[in-house]
C-alpha positions as CSV (number, residue, x, y, z in Angstrom):
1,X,-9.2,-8.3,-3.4
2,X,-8.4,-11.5,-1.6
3,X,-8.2,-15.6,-2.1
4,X,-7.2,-17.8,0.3
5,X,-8.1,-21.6,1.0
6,X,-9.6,-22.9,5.0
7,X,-8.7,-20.1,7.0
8,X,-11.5,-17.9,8.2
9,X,-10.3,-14.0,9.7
10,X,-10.4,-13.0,13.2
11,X,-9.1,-16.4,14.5
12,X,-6.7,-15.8,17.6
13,X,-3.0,-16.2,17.5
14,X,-2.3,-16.2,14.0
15,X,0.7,-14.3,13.0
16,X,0.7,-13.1,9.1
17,X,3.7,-12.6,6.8
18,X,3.3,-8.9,5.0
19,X,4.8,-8.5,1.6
20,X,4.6,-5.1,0.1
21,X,6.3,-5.3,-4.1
22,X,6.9,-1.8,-5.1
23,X,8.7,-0.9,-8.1
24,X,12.0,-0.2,-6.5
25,X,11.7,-2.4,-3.8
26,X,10.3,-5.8,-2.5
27,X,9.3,-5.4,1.4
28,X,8.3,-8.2,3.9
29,X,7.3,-8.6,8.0
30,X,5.4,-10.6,9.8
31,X,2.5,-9.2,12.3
32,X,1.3,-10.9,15.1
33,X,-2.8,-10.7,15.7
34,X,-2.7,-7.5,17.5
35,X,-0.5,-6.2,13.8
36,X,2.8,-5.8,15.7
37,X,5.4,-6.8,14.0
38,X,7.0,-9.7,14.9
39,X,11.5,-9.5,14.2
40,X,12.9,-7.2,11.8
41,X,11.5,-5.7,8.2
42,X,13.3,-7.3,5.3
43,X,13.8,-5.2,2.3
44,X,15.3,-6.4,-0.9
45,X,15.3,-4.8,-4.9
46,X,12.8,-5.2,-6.7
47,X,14.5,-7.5,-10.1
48,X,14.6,-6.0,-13.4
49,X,12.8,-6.9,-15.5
50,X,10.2,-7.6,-13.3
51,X,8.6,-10.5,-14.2
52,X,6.5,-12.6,-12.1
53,X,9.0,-15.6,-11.4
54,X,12.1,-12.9,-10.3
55,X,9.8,-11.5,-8.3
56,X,8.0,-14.3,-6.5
57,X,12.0,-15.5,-6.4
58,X,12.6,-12.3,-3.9
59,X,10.1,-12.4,-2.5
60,X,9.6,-16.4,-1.6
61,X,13.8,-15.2,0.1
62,X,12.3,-12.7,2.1
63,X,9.6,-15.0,3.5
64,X,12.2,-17.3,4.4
65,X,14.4,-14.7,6.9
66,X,11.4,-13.9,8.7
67,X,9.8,-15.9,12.0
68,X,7.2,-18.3,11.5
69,X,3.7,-17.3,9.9
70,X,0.3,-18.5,9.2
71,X,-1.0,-16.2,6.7
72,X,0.4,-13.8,4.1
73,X,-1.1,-10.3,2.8
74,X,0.5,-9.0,-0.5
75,X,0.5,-5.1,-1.3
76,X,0.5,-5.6,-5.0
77,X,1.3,-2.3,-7.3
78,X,-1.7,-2.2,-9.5
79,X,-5.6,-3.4,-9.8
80,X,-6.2,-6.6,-8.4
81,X,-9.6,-8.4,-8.6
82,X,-9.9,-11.3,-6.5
83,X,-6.5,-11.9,-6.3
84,X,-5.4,-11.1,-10.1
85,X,-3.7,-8.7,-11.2
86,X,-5.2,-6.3,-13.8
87,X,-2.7,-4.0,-13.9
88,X,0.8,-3.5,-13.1
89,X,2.3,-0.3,-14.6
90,X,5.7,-0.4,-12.7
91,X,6.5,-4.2,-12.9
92,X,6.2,-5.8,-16.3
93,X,3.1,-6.7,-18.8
94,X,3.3,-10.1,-18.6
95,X,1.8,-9.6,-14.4
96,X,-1.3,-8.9,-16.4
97,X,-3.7,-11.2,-15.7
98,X,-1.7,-13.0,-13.3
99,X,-3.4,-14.9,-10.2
100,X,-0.9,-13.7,-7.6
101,X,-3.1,-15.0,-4.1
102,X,-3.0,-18.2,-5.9
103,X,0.8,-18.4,-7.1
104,X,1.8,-16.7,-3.8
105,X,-0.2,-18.9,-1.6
106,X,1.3,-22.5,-3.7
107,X,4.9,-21.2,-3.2
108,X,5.1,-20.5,0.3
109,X,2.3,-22.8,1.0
110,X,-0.3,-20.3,3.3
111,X,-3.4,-18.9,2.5
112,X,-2.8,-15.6,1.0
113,X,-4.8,-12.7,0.6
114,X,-3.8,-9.7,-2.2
115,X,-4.8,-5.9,-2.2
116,X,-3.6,-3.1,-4.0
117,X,-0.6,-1.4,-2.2
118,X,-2.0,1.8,-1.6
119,X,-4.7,0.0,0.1
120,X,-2.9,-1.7,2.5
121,X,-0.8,1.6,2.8
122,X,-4.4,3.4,4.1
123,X,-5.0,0.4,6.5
124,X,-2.2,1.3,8.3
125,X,-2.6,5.3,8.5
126,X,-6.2,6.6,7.9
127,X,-8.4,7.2,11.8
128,X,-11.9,5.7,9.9
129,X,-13.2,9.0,9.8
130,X,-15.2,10.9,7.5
131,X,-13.4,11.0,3.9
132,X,-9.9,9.8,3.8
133,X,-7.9,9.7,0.9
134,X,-4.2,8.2,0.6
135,X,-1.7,9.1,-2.0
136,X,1.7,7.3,-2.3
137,X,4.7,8.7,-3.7
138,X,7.5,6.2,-5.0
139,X,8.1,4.9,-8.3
140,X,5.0,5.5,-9.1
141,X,2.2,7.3,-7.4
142,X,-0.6,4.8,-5.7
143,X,-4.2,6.2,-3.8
144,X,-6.7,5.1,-1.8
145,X,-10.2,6.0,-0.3
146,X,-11.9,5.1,2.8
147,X,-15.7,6.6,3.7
148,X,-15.8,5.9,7.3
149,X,-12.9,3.4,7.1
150,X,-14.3,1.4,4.8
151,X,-12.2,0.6,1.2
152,X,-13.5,2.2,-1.9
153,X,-11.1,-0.5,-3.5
154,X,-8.3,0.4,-6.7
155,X,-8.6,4.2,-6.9
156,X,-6.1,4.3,-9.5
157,X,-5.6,8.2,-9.7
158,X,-2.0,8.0,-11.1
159,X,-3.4,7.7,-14.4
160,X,-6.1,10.0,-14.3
161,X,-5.1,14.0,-16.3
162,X,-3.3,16.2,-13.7
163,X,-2.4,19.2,-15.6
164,X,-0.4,19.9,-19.2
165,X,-1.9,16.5,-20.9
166,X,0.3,14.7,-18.4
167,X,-0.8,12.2,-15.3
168,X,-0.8,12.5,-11.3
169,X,2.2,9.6,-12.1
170,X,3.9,11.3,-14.9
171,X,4.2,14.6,-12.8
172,X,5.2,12.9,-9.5
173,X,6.5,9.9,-10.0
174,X,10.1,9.1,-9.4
175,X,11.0,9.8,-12.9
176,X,9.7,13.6,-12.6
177,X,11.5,14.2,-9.0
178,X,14.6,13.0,-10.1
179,X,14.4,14.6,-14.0
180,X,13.2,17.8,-13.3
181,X,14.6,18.4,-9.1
182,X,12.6,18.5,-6.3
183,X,11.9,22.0,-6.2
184,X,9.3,22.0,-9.2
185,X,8.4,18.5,-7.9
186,X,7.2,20.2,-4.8
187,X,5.7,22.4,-6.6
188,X,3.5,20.3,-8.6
189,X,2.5,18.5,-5.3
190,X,1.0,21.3,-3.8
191,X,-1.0,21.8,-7.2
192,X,-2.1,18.2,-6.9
193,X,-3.5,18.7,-3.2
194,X,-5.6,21.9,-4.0
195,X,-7.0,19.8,-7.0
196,X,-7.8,16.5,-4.9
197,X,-9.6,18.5,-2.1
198,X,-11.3,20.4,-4.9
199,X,-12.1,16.7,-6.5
200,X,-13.0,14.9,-3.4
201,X,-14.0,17.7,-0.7
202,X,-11.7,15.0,1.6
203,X,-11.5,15.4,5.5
204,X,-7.9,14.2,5.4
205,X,-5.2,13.6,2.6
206,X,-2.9,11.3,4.2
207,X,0.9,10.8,2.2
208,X,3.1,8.4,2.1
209,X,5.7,6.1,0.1
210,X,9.1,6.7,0.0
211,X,9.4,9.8,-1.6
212,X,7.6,11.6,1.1
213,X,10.7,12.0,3.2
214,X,11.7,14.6,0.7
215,X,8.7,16.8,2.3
216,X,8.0,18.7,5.0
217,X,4.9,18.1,7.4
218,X,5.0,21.2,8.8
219,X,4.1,23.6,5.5
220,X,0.8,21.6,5.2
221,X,-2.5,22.7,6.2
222,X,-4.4,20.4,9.2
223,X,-6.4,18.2,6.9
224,X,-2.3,16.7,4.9
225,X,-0.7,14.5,6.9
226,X,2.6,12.6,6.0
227,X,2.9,9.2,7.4
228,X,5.5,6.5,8.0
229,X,6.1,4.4,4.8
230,X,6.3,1.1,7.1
231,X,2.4,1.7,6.9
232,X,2.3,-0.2,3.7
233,X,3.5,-3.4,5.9
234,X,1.4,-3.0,8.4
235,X,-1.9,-2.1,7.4
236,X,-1.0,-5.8,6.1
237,X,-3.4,-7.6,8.8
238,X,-6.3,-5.1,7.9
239,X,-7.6,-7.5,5.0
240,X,-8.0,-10.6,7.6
241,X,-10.8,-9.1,9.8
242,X,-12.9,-7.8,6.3
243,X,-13.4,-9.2,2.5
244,X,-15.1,-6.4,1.0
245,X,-14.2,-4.0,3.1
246,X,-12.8,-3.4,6.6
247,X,-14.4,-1.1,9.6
248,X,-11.7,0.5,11.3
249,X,-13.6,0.0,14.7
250,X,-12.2,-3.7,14.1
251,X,-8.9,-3.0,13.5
252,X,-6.4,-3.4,15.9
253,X,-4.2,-0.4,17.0
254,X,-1.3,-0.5,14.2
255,X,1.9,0.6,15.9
256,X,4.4,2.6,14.5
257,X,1.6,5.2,12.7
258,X,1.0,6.8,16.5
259,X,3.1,9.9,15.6
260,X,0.7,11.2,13.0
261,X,-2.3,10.6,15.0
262,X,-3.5,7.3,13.3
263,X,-5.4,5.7,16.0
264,X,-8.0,3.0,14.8
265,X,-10.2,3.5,17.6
C-alpha cells in the first residue's frame, strides 16, 4: 500500500502533493497537515496509450504548477501491493508489475506513498462508522471497504459477475453509460445497490467518481450517499497517519466532503 524512504507520518507541518491517475484524467493538489488544500486542483488527460513514462510525464507537469510539498500520495487505478502495481485495467499492461512509490518518489524526488484510488476516494468521504462501502463510477468502476474506518485494502468488485455474464465494470463503466444511454445505465445502478447491500448488509454505500454527477441524491434511500469527486484528492493525506490501515478518529477533518455529512470525528 505504501513505500517511502526517512519520513515517518504524523510529523507537523508537512504539506503532501495528491495525485489521483484515472483513466480519463490525471489529477493533482497539494494538502497541508490539517488535508486542506493548499492553491488550485490541477487536472490534465490522462495520455493514450497509457504507459507508465506518458503518464509519470503528466503527471511529474502537474507536480510542478502546484506550491511546494514534502510528501506525495498516489491514487493508482488498480491493485497495488507495497507500492506495485498488480493491476491496471484502464491504463496499459505494461503498468503491471510496475513499482510506482518507487518511480514516482525518484522523479519528483519525495517520499511517496501509493493506494488504490478508490481507497483514497473512501478516506475522504466515509464517517468511520460501522460498514462503509465506496463505489466509483468513471472509466471504470473502483470500491472500497472500511469496518470502523479501517481499510479492507483492493476490493476490486468491478470485475466480480453483476448480472447477464457481464461485470460491475462492464455494466457501468463509461463505455456502458455512453453505449447504451443513461437511462438503462441508471437502471442497472439501482440493480447493483440492492445486490451490494444484499452482498455486504453495508451501513452506508457511499458514490462517487465522475460519473456520479449524472445521478440524483435525492431518489436514494438514507444508507446511499453521493459524494464530491475531489474526495479522491483529498482523502490523499489519509495514508500518512496509518500503514496498514487508518482509524478515522486520526484523521483530520477533510474539507470539501461537509455537504454529505462526512465528518471524521
Amino acid at each position: 500500500m505504501n513505500s517511502d524512504s526517512g519520513l515517518a507520518g504524523n510529523a507537523s507541518g508537512l504539506n503532501t502533493l495528491v495525485i489521483d491517475i484515472g483513466g480519463t484524467g490525471i489529477k493533482a493538489m497539494v494538502l497541508n497537515e490539517a488535508g486542506e488544500p493548499v492553491g488550485e486542483r490541477a487536472k490534465e488527460k490522462t495520455p493514450r496509450p497509457a504507459l507508465p513514462e506518458a503518464v509519470l510525464d503528466v503527471a511529474c507537469n502537474l507536480a510542478g504548477s502546484q506550491p511546494a510539498f514534502d510528501r506525495i500520495t498516489v491514487g493508482f487505478p488498480g491493485v497495488v501491493h507495497k507500492g506495485v502495481a498488480q493491476t491496471a485495467p484502464n491504463l496499459d499492461p505494461a503498468w503491471h508489475g510496475f513499482d510506482v512509490a518507487k518511480t514516482f518518489g525518484e522523479k519528483l524526488g519525495k517520499p511517496t506513498r501509493v493506494a488504490n484510488d478508490a481507497d483514497i476516494q473512501g478516506f475522504g468521504s466515509i464517517q468511520g462508522q460501522g460498514l462503509e462501502l465506496v463505489i466509483t463510477l468513471g472509466t471504470g468502476l473502483g470500491s472500497a471497504l472500511f469496518i470502523d474506518g479501517i481499510l479492507v485494502p483492493n476490493l476490486e468488485l468491478a470485475h466480480h459477475p453483476f448480472r447477464k455474464g457481464k461485470t460491475y465494470e462492464e455494466l457501468l463503466g463509461k463505455a456502458a453509460l455512453e453505449t447504451e444511454g443513461k437511462k438503462k445505465w441508471l437502471r442497472r445502478l439501482d440493480q447493483a445497490i440492492a445486490l451490494l447491500r444484499q452482498t455486504f448488509n453495508f451501513d452506508t454505500l457511499y458514490i462517487g467518481g465522475g460519473n456520479s454527477a449524472k445521478l440524483e441524491p435525492d431518489s436514494f434511500p438514507p444508507d446511499v450517499r453521493t459524494v464530491q469527486n475531489i474526495a479522491g484528492l483529498l482523502g490523499g493525506i489519509a495514508l500518512w497517519h496509518s500503514v496498514q490501515g487508518t482509524s478515522l478518529a486520526r484523521i483530520p477533518q477533510l474539507p470539501g466532503c461537509e455537504e454529505s455529512a462526512h465528518s471524521s470525528s
